[in-house]
Kinemage of the C-alpha trace (Angstrom):
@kinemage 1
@onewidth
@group {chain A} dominant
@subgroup {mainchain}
@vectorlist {calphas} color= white
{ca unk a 1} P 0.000 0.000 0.000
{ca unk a 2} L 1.346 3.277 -1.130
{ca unk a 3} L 2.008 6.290 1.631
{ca unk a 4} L -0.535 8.981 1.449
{ca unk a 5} L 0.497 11.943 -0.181
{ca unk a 6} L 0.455 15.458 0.662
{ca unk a 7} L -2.882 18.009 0.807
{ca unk a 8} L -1.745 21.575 0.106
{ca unk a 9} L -3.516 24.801 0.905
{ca unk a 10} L -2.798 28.363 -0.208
{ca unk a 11} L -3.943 31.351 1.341
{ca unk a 12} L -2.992 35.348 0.603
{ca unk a 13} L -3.036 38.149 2.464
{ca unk a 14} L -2.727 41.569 0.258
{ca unk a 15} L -0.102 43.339 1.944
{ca unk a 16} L -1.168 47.404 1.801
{ca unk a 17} L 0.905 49.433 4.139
{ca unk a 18} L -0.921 52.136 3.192
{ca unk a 19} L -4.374 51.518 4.701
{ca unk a 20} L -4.623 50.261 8.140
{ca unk a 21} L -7.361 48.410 9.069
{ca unk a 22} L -10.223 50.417 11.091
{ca unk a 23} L -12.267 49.051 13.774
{ca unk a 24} L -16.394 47.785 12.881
{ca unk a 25} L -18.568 51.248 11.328
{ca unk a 26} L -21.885 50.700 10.852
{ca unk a 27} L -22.312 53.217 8.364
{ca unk a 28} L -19.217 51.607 6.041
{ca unk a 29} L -20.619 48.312 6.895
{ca unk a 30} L -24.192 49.361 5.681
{ca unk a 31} L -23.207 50.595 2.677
{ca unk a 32} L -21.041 47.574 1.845
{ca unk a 33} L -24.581 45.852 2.023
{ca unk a 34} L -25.901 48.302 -0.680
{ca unk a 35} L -27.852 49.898 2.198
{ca unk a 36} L -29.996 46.975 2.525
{ca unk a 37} L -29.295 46.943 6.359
{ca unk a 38} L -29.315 50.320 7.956
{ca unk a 39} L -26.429 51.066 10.255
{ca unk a 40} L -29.322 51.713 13.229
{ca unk a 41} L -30.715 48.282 12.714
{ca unk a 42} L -26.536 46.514 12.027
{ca unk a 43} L -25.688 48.273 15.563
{ca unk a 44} L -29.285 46.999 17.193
{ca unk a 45} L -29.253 43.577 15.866
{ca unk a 46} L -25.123 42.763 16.175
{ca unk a 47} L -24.061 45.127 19.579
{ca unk a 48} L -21.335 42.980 20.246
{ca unk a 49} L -19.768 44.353 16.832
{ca unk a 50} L -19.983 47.660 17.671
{ca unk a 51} L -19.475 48.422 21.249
{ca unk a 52} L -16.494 50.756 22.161
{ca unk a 53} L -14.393 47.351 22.969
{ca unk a 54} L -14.969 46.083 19.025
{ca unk a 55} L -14.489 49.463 17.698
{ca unk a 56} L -10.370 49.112 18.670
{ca unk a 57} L -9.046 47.414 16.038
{ca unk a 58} L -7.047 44.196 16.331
{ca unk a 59} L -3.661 44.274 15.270
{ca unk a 60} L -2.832 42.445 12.632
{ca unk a 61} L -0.169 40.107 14.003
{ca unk a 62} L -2.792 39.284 16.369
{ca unk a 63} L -5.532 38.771 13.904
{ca unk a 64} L -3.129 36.444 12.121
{ca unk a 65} L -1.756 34.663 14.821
{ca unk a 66} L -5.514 33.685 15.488
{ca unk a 67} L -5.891 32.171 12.393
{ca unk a 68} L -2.525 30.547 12.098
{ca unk a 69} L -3.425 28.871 15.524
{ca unk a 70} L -6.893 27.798 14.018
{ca unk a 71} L -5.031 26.303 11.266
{ca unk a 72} L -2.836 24.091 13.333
{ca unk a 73} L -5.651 22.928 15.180
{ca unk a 74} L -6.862 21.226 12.040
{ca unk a 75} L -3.762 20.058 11.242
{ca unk a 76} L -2.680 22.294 9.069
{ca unk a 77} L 1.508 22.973 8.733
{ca unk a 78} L 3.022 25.937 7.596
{ca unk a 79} L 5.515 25.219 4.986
{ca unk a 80} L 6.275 28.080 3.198
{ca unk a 81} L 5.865 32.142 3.460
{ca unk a 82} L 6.553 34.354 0.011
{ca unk a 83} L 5.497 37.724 -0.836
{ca unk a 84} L 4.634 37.830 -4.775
{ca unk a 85} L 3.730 41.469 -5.476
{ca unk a 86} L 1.494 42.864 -2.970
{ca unk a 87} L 0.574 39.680 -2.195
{ca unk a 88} L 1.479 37.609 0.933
{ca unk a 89} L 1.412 34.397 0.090
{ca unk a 90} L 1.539 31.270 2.863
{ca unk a 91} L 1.537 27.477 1.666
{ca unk a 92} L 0.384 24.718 3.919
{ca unk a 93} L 0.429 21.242 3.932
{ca unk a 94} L -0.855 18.158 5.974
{ca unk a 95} L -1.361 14.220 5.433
{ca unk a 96} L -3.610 13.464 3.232
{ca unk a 97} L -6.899 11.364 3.883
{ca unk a 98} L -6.948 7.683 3.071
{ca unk a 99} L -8.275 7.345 -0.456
């Protein structure tokens, strides 16, 4: 019986130094919806999204440590880091499932 081979996963991140990330706005986020959700009823209906807390943004080391750890838990393994343009570009890899 053969060894199983490898799974791969790509992800990017696009890497623009010039526009930190803000915290949640209701407004921005209502508009992103084509208006089809007024900011009133986005702050009503989600107010753990837009409390003074969740309006500090999260780094984003932090933000991707959180998701590099969530990737690990499913058993995914870091294998490679590149930037390619303004992209950020990380390959993973784990076992893959028995055919």
């Amino acid at each position: 019986m053969a060894p199983p081979g490898w799974e791969y996963r790509v992800l990017h991140i696009n890497v623009d130094n010039n526009n930190p990330p803000g915290g949640p706005n209701p407004k921005q986020d209502s508009a992103k919806l084509g208006g089809s959700l007024s900011p009133e009823f986005l702050k009503r209906e989600f107010p753990d999204q837009y409390t003074a807390a969740a309006r500090k943004p999260v780094h984003p080391a932090e933000q991707l440590q959180f998701f590099l750890n969530q990737l690990g838990r499913d058993r995914w393994e870091l294998v490679e880091a590149a930037q390619v343009g303004p992209l950020l570009m990380f390959i993973f890899k784990r076992p893959a499932a028995p055919a």
